[in-house]
mmJSON file of the N, C-alpha and C atoms, coordinates in Angstrom:
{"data_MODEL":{"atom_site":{
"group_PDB":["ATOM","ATOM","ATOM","ATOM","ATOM","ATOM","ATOM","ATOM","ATOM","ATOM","ATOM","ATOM","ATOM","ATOM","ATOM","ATOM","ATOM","ATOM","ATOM","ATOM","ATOM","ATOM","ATOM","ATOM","ATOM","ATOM","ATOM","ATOM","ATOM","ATOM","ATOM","ATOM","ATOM","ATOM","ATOM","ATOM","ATOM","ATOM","ATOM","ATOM","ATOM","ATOM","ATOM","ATOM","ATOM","ATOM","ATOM","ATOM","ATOM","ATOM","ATOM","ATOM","ATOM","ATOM","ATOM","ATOM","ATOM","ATOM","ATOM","ATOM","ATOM","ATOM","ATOM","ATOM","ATOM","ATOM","ATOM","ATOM","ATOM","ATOM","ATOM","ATOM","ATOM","ATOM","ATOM","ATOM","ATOM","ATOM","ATOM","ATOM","ATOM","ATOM","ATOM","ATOM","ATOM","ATOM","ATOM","ATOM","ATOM","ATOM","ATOM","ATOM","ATOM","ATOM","ATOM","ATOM","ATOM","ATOM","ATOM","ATOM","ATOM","ATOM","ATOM","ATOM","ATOM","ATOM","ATOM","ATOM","ATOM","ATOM","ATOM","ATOM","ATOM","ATOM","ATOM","ATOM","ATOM","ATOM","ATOM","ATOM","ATOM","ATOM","ATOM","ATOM","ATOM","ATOM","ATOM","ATOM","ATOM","ATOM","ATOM","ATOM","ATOM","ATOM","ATOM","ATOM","ATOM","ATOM","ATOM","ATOM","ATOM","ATOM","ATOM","ATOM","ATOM","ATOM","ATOM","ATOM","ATOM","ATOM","ATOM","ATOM","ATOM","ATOM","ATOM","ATOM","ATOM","ATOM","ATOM","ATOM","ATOM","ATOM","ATOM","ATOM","ATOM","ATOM","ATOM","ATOM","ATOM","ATOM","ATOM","ATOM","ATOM","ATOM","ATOM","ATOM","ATOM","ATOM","ATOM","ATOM","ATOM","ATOM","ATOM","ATOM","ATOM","ATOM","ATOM","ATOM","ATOM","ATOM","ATOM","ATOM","ATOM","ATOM","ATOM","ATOM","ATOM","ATOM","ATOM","ATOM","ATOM","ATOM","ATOM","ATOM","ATOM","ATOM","ATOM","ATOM","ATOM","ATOM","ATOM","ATOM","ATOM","ATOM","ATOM","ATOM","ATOM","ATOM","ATOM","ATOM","ATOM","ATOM","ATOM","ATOM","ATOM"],
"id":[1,2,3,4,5,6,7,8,9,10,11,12,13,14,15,16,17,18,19,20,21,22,23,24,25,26,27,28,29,30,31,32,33,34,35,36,37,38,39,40,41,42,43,44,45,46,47,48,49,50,51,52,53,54,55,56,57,58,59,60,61,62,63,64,65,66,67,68,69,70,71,72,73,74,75,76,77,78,79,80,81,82,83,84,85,86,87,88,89,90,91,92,93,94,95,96,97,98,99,100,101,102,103,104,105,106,107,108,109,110,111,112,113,114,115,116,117,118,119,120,121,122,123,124,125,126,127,128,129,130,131,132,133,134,135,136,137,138,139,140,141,142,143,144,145,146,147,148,149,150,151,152,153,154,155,156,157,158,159,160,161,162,163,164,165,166,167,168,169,170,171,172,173,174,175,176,177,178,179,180,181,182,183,184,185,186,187,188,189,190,191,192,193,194,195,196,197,198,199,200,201,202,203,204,205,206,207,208,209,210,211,212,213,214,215,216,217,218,219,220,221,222,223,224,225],
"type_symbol":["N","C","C","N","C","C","N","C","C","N","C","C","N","C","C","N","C","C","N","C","C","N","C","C","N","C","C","N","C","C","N","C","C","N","C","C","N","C","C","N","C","C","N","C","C","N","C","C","N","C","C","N","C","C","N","C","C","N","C","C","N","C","C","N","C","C","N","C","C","N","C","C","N","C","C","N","C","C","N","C","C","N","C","C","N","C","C","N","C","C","N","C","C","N","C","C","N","C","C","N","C","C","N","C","C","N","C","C","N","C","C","N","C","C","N","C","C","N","C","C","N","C","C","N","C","C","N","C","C","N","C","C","N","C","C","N","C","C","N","C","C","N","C","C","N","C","C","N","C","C","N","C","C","N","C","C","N","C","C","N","C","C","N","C","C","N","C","C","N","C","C","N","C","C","N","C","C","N","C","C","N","C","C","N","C","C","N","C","C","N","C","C","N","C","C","N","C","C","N","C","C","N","C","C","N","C","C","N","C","C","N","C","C","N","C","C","N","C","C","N","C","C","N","C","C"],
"label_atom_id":["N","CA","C","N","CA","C","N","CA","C","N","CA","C","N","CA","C","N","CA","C","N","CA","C","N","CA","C","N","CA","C","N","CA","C","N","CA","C","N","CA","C","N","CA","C","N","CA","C","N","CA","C","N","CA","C","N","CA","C","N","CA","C","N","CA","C","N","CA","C","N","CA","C","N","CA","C","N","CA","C","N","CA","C","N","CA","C","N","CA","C","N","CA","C","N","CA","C","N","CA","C","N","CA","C","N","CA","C","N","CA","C","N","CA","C","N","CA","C","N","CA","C","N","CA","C","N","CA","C","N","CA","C","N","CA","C","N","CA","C","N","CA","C","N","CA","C","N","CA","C","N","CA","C","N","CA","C","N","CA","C","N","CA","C","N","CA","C","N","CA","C","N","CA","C","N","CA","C","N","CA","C","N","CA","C","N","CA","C","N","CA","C","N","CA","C","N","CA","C","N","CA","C","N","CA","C","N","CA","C","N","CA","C","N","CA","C","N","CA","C","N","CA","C","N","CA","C","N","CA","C","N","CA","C","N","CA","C","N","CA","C","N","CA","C","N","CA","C","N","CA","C","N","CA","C","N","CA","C","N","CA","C"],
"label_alt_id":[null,null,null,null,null,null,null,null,null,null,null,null,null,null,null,null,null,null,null,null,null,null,null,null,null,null,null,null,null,null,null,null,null,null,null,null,null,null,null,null,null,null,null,null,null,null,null,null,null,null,null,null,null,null,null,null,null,null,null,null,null,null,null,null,null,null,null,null,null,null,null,null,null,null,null,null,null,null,null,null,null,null,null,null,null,null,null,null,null,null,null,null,null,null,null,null,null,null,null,null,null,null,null,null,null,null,null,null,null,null,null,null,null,null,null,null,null,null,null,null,null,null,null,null,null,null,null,null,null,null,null,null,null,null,null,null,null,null,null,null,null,null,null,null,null,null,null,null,null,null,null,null,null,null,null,null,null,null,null,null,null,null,null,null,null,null,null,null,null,null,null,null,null,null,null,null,null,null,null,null,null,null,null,null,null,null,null,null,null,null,null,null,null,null,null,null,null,null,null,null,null,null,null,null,null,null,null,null,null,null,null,null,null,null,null,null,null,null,null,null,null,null,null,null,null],
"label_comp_id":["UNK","UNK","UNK","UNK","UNK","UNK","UNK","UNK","UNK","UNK","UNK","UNK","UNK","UNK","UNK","UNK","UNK","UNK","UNK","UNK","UNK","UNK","UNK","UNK","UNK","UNK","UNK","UNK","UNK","UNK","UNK","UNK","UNK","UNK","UNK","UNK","UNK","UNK","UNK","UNK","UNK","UNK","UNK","UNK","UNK","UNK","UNK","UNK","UNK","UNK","UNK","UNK","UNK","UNK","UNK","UNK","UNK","UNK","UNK","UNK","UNK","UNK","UNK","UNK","UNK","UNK","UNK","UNK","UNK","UNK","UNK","UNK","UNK","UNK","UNK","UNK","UNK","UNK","UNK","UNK","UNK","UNK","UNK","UNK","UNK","UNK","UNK","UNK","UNK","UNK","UNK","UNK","UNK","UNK","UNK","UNK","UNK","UNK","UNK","UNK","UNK","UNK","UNK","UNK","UNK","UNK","UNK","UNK","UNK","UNK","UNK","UNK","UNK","UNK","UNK","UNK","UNK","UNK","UNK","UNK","UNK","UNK","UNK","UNK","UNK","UNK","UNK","UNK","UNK","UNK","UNK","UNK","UNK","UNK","UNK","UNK","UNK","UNK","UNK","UNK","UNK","UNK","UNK","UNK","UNK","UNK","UNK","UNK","UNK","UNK","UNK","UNK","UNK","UNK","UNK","UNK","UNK","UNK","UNK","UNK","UNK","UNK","UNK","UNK","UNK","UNK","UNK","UNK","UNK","UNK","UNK","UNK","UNK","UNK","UNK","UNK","UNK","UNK","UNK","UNK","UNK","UNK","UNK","UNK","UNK","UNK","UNK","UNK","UNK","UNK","UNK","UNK","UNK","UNK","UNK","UNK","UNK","UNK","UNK","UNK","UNK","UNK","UNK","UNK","UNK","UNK","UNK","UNK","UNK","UNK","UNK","UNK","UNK","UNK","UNK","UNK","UNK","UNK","UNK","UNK","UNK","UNK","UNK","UNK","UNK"],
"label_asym_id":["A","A","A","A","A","A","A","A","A","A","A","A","A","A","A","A","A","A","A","A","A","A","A","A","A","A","A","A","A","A","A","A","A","A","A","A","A","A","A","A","A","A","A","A","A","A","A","A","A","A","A","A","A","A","A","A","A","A","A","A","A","A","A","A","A","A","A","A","A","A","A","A","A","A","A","A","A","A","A","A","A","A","A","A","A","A","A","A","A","A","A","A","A","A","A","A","A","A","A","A","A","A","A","A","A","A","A","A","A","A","A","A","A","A","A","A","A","A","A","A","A","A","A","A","A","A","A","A","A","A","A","A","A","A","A","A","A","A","A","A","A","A","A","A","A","A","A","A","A","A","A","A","A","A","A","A","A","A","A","A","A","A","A","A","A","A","A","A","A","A","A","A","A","A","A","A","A","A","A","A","A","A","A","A","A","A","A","A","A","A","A","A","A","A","A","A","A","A","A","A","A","A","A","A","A","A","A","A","A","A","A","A","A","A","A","A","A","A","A","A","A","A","A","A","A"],
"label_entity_id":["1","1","1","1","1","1","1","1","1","1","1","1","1","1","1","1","1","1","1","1","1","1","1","1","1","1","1","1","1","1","1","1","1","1","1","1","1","1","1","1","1","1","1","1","1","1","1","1","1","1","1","1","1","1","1","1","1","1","1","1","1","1","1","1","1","1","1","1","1","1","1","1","1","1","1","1","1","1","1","1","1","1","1","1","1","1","1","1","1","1","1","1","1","1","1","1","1","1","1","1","1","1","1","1","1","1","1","1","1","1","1","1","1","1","1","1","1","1","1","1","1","1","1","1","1","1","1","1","1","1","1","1","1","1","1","1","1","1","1","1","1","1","1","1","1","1","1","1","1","1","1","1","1","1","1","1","1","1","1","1","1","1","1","1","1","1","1","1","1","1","1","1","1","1","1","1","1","1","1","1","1","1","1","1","1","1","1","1","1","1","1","1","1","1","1","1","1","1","1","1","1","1","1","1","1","1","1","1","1","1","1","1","1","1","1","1","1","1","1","1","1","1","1","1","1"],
"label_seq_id":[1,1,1,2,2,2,3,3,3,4,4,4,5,5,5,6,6,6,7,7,7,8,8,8,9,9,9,10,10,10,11,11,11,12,12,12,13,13,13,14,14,14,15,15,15,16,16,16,17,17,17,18,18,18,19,19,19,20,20,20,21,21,21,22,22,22,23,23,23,24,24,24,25,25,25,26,26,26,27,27,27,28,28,28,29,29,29,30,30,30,31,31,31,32,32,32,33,33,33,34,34,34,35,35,35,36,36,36,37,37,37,38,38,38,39,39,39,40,40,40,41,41,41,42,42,42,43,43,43,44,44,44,45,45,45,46,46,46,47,47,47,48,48,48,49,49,49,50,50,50,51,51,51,52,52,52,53,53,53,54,54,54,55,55,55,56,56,56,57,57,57,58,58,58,59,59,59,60,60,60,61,61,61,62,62,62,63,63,63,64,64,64,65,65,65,66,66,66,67,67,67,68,68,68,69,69,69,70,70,70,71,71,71,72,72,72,73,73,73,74,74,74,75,75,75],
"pdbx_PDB_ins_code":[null,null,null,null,null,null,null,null,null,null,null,null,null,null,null,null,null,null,null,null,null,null,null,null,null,null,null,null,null,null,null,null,null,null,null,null,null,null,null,null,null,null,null,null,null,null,null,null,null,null,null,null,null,null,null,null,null,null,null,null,null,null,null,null,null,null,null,null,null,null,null,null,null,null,null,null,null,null,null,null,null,null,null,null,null,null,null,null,null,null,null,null,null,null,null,null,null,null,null,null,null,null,null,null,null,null,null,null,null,null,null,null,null,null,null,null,null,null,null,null,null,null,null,null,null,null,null,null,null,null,null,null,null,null,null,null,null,null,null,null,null,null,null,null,null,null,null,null,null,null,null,null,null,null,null,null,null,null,null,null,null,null,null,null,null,null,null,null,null,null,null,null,null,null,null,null,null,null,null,null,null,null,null,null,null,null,null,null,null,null,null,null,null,null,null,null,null,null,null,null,null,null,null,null,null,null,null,null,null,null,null,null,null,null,null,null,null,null,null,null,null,null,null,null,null],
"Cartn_x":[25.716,24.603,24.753,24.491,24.567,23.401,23.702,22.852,21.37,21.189,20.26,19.377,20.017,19.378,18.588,19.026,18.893,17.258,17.467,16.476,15.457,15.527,14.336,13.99,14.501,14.874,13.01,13.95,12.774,11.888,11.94,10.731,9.417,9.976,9.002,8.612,9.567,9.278,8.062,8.171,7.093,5.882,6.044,4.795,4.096,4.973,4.043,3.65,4.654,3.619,2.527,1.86,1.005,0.065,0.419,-0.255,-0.525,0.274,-0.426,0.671,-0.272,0.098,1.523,2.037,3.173,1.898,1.073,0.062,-0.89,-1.225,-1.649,-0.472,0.991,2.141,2.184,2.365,2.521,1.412,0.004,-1.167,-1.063,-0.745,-0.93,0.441,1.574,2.285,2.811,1.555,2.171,2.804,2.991,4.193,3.95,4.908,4.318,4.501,3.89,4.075,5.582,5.704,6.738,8.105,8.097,8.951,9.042,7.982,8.339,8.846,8.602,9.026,10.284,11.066,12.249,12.921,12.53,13.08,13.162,12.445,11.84,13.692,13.372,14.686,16.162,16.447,17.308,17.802,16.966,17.392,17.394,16.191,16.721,17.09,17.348,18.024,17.193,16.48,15.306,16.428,15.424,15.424,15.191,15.278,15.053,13.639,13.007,11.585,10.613,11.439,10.708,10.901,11.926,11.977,10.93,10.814,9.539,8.516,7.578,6.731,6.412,6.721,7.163,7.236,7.798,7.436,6.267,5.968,4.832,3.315,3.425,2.04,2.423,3.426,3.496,3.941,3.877,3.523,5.273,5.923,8.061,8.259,9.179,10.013,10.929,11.643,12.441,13.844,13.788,15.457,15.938,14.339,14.368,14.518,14.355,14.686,16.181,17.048,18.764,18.974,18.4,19.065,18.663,19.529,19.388,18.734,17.462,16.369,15.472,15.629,14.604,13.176,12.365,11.356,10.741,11.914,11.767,11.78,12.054,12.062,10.527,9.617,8.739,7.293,7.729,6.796,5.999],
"Cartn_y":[-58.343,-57.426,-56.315,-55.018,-53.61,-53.818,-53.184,-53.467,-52.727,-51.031,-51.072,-51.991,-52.584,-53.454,-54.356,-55.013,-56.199,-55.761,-54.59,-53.802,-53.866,-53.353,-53.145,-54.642,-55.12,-56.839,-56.992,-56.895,-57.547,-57.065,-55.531,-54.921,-55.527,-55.325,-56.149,-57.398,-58.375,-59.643,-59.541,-58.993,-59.557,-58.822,-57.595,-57.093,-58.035,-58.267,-59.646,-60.585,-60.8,-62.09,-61.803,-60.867,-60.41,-59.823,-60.18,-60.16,-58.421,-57.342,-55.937,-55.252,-54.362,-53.566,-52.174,-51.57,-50.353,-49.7,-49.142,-48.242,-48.793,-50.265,-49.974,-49.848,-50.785,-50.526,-49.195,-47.894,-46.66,-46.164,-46.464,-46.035,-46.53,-47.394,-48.656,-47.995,-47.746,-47.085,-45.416,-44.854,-43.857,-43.071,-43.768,-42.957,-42.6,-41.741,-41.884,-43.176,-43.123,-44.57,-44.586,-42.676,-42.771,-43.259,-42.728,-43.435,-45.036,-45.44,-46.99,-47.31,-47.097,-47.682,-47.3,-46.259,-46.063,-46.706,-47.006,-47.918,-49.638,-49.849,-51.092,-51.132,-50.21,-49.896,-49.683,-49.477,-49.362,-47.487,-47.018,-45.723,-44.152,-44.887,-44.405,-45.054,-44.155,-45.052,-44.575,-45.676,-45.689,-45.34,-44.255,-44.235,-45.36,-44.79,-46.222,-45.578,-44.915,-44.527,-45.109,-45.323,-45.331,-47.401,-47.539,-49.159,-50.219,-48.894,-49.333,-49.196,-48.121,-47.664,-48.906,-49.199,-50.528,-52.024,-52.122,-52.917,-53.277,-52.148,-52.162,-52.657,-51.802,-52.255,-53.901,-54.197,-55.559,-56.6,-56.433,-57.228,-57.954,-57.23,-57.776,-57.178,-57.768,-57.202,-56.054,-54.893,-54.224,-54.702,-55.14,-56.016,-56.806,-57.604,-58.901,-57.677,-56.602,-56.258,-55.948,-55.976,-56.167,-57.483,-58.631,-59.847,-60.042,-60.582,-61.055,-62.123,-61.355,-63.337,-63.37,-62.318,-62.97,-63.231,-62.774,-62.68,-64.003,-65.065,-66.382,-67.472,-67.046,-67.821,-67.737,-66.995,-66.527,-67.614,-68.05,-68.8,-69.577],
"Cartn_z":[4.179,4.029,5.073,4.678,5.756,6.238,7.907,8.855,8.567,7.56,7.198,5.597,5.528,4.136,5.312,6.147,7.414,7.944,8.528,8.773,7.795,6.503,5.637,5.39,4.908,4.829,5.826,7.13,8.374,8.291,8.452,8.098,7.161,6.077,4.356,5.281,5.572,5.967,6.701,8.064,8.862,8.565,8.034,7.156,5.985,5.039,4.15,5.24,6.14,6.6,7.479,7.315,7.877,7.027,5.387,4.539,4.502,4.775,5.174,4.176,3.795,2.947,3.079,2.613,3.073,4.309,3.585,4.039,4.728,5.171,6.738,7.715,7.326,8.169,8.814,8.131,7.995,8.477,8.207,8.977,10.541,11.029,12.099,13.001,12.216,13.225,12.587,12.6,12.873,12.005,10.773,10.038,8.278,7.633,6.086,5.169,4.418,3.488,3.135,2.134,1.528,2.646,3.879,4.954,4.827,4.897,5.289,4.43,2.8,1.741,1.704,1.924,2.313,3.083,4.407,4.838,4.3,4.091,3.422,2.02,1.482,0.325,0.9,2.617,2.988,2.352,1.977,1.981,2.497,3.904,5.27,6.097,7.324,8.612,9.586,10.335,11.437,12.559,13.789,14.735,15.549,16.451,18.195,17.761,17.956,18.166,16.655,15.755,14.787,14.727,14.889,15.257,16.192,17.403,18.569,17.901,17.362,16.448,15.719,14.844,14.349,14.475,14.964,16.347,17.188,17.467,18.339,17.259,16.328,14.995,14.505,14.558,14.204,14.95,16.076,17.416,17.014,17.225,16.85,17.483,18.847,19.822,18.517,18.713,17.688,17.746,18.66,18.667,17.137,17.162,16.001,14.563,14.529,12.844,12.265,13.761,13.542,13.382,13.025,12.929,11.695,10.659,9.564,9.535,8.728,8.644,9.403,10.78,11.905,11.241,10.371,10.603,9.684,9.057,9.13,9.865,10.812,12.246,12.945,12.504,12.965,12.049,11.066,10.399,11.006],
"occupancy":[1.0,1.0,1.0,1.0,1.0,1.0,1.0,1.0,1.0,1.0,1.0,1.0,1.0,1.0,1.0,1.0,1.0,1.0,1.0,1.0,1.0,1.0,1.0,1.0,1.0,1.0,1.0,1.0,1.0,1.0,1.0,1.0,1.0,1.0,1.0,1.0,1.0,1.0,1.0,1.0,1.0,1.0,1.0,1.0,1.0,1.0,1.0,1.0,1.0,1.0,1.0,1.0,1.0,1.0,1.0,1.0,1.0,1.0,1.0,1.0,1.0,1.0,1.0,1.0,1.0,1.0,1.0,1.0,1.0,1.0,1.0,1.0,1.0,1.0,1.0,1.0,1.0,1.0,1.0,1.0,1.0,1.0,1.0,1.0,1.0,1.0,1.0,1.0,1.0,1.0,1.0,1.0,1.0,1.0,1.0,1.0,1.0,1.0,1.0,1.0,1.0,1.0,1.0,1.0,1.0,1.0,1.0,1.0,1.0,1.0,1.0,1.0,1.0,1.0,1.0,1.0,1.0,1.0,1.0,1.0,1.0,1.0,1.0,1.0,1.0,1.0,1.0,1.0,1.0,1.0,1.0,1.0,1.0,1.0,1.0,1.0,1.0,1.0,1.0,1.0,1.0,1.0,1.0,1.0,1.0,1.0,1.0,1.0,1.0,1.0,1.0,1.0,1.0,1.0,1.0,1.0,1.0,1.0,1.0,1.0,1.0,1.0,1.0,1.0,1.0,1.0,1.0,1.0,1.0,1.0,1.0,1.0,1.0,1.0,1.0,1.0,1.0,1.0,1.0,1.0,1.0,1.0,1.0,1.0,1.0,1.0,1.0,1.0,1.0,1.0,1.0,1.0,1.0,1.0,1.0,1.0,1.0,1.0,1.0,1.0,1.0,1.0,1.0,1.0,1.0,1.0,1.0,1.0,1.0,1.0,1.0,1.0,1.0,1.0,1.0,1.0,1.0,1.0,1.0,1.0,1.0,1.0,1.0,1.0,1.0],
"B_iso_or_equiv":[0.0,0.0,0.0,0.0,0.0,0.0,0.0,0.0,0.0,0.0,0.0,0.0,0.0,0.0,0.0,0.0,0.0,0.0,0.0,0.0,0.0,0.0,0.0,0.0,0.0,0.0,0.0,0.0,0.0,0.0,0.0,0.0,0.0,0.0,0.0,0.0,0.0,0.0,0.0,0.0,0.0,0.0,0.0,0.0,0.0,0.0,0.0,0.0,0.0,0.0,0.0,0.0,0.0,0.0,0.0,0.0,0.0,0.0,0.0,0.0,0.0,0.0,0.0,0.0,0.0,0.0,0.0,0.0,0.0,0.0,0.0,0.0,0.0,0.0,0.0,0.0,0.0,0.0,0.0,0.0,0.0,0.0,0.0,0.0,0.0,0.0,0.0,0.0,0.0,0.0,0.0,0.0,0.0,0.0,0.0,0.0,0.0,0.0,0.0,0.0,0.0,0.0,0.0,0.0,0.0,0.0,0.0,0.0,0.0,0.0,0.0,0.0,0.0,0.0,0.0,0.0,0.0,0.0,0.0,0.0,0.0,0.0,0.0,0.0,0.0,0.0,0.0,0.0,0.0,0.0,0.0,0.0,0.0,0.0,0.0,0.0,0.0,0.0,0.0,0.0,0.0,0.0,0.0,0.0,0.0,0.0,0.0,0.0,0.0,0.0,0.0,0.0,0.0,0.0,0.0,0.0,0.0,0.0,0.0,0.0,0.0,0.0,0.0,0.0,0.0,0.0,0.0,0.0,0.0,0.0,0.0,0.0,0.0,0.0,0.0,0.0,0.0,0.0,0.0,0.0,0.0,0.0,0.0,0.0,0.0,0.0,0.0,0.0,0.0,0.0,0.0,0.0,0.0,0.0,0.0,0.0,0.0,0.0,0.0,0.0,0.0,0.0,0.0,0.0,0.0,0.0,0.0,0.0,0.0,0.0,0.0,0.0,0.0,0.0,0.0,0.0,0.0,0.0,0.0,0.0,0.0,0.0,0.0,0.0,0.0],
"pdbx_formal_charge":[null,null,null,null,null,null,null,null,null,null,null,null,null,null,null,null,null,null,null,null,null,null,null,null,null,null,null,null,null,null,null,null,null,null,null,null,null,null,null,null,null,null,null,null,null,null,null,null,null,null,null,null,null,null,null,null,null,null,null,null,null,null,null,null,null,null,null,null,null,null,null,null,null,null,null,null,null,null,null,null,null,null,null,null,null,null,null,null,null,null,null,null,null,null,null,null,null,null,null,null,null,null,null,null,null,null,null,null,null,null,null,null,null,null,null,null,null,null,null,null,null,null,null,null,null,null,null,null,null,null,null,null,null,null,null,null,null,null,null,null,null,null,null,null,null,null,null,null,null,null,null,null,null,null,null,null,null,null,null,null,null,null,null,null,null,null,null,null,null,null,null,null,null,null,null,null,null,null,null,null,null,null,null,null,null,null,null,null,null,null,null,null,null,null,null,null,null,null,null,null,null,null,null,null,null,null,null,null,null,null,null,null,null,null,null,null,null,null,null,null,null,null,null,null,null],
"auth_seq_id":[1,1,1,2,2,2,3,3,3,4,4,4,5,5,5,6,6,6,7,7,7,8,8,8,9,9,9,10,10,10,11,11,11,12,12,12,13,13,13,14,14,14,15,15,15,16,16,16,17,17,17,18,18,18,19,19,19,20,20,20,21,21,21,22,22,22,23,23,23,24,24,24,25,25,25,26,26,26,27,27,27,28,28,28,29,29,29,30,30,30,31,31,31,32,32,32,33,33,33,34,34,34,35,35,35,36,36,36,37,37,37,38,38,38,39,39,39,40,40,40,41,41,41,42,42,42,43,43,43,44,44,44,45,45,45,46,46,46,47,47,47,48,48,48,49,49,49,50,50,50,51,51,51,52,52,52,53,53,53,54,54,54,55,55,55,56,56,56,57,57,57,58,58,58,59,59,59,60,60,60,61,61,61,62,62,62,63,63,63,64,64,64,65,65,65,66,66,66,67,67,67,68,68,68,69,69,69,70,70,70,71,71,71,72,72,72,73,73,73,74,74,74,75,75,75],
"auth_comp_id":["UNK","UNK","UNK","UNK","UNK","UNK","UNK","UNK","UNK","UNK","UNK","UNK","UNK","UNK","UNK","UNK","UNK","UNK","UNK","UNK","UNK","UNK","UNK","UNK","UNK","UNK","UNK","UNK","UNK","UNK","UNK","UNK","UNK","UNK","UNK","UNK","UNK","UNK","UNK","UNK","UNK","UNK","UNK","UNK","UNK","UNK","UNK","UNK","UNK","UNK","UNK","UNK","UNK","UNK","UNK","UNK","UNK","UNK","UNK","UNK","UNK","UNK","UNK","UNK","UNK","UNK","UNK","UNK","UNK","UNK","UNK","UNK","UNK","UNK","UNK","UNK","UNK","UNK","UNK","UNK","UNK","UNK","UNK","UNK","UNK","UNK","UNK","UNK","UNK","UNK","UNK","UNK","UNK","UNK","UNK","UNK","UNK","UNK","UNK","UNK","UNK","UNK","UNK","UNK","UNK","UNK","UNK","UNK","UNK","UNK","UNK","UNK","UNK","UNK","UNK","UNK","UNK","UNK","UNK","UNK","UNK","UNK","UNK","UNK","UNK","UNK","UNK","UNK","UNK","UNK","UNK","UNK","UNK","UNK","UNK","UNK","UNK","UNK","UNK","UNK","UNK","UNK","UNK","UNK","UNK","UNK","UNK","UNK","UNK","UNK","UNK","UNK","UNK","UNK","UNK","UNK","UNK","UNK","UNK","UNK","UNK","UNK","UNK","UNK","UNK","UNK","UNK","UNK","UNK","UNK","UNK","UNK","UNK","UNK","UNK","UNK","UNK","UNK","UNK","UNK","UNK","UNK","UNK","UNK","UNK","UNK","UNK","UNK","UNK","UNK","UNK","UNK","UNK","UNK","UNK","UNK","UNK","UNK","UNK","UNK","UNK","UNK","UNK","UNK","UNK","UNK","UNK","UNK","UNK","UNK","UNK","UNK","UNK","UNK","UNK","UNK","UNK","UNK","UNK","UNK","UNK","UNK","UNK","UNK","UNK"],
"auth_asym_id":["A","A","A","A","A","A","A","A","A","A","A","A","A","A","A","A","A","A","A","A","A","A","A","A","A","A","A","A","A","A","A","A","A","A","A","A","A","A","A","A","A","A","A","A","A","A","A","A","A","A","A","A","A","A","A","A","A","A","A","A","A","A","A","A","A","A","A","A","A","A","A","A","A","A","A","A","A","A","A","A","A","A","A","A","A","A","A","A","A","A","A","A","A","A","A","A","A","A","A","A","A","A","A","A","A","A","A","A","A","A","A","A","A","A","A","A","A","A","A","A","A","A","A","A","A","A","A","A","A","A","A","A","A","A","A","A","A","A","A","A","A","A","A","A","A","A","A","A","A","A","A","A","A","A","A","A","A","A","A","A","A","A","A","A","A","A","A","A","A","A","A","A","A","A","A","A","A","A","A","A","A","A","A","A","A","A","A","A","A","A","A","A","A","A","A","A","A","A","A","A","A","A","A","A","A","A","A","A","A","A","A","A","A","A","A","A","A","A","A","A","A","A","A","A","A"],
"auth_atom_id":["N","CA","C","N","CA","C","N","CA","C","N","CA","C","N","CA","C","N","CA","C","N","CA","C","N","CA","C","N","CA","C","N","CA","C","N","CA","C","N","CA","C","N","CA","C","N","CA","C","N","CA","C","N","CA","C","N","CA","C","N","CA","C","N","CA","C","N","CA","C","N","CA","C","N","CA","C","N","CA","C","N","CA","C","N","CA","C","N","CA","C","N","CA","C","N","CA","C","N","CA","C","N","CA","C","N","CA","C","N","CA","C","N","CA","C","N","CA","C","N","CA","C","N","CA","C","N","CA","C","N","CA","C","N","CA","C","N","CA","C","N","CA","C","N","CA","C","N","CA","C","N","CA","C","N","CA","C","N","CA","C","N","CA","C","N","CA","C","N","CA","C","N","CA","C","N","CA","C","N","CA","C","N","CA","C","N","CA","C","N","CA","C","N","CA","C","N","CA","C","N","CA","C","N","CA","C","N","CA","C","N","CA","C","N","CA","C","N","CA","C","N","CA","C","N","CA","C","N","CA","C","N","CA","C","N","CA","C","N","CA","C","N","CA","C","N","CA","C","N","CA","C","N","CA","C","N","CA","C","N","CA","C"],
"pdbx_PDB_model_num":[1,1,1,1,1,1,1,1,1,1,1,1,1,1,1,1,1,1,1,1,1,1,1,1,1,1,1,1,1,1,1,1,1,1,1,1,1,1,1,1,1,1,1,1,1,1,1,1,1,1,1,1,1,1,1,1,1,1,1,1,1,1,1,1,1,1,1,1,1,1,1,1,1,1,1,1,1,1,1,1,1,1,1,1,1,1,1,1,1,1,1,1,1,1,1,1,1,1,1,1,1,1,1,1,1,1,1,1,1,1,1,1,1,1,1,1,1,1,1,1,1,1,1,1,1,1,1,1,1,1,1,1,1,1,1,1,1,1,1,1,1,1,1,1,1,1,1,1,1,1,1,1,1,1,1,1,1,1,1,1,1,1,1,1,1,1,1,1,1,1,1,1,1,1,1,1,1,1,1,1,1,1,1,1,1,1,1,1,1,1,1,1,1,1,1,1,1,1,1,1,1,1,1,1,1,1,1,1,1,1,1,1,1,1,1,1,1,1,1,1,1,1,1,1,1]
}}}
C-alpha cells in the first residue's frame, strides 16, 4: 500500500471511530470538507501542518497516520 493511501486509510479510521462525520473533521480542524475527503481518497498529499491539524482535532499523535493500521490498535 502507498504511503498516501496509509494516510487516508488512518485518517477515515480514527474519524469513524469517533463516530464523526468528513465535516466536523474539517470543521474541528480547520480545513475544507472537499480537502479531507481528498485526503481520505489518497488524492492529495498532506502537509506536516495539515497532519498536526489533524491530529490535534482527533486527539492522534500525527506520527500514528504513517503506520499502516494504526488506528486499530487504538480500539
Amino acid at each position: 500500500m502507498k504511503l498516501y493511501q496509509i494516510i487516508g486509510d488512518n485518517i477515515r479510521g480514527f474519524r469513524t471511530q469517533k463516530g464523526w462525520t468528513q465535516e466536523k473533521l474539517a470543521i474541528r480542524s480547520d480545513l475544507n470538507i472537499n480537502y479531507v475527503g481528498c485526503l481520505e481518497r489518497a488524492e492529495r498529499k498532506p502537509s506536516i501542518d495539515t497532519l498536526m491539524r489533524i491530529g490535534k482535532a482527533l486527539h492522534v499523535h500525527p506520527s500514528q497516520f504513517l503506520i499502516e493500521g494504526s488506528y486499530r490498535k487504538d480500539v
